[in-house]
C-alpha positions in Angstrom: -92.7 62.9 129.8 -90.2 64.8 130.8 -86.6 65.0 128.9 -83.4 65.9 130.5 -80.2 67.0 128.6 -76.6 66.8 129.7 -73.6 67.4 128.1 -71.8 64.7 130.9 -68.1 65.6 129.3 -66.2 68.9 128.0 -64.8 67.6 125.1 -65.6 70.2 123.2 -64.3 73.2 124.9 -61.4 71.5 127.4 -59.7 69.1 124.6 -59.2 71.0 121.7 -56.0 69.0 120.7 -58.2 66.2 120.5 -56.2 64.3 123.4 -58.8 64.1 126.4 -57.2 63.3 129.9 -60.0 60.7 131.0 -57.9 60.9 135.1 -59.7 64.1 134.9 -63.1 62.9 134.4 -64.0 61.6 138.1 -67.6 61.1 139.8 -70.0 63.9 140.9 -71.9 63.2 143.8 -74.7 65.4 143.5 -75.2 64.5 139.6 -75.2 60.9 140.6 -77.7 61.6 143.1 -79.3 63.6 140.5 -79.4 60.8 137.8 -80.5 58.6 140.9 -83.5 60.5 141.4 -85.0 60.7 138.4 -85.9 56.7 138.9 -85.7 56.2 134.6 -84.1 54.4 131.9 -81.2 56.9 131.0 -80.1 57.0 127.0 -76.9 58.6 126.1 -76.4 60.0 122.7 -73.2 61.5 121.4 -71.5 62.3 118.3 -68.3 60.6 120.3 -67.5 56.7 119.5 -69.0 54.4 122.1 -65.7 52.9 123.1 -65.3 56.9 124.5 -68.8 57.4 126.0 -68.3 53.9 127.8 -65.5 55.6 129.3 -66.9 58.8 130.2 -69.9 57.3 131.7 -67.5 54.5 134.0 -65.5 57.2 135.0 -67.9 59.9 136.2 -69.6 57.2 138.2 -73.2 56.7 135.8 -72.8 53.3 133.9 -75.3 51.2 136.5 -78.1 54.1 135.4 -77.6 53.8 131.1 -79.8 51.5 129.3 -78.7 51.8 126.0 -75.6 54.3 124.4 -76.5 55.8 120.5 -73.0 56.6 119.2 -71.7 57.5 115.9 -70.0 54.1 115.6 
């Protein structure tokens, strides 16, 4: 089995105020293609609220390809 790890979003290091600009966050082809590829049930976990991972994963183009989000919430 093989297990693939992304960190999909640069909360950490871009939004240090804690104000993140999700008009930033736009899809990347070759990712998507990427993600596409892989032909697998994709699992997003984050220390992030889900409300915000829905949104990061709608706006960088993914949310067809996620089966199930683990957030802290």
């Amino acid at each position: 089995m093989k297990i693939y790890i992304f960190d999909i979003d640069d909360t950490l290091v871009t939004h240090k105020n804690g104000t993140v600009n999700y008009d930033k966050m736009v899809p990347d082809i070759l990712f998507i293609d990427f993600i596409k590829k892989l032909n697998s049930k994709i699992y997003i976990y984050t220390n992030a609220t889900e409300s915000h991972a829905i949104e990061v994963i709608n706006r960088i183009g993914i949310k067809k390809y996620v089966k199930k989000i683990f957030a802290r919430d």
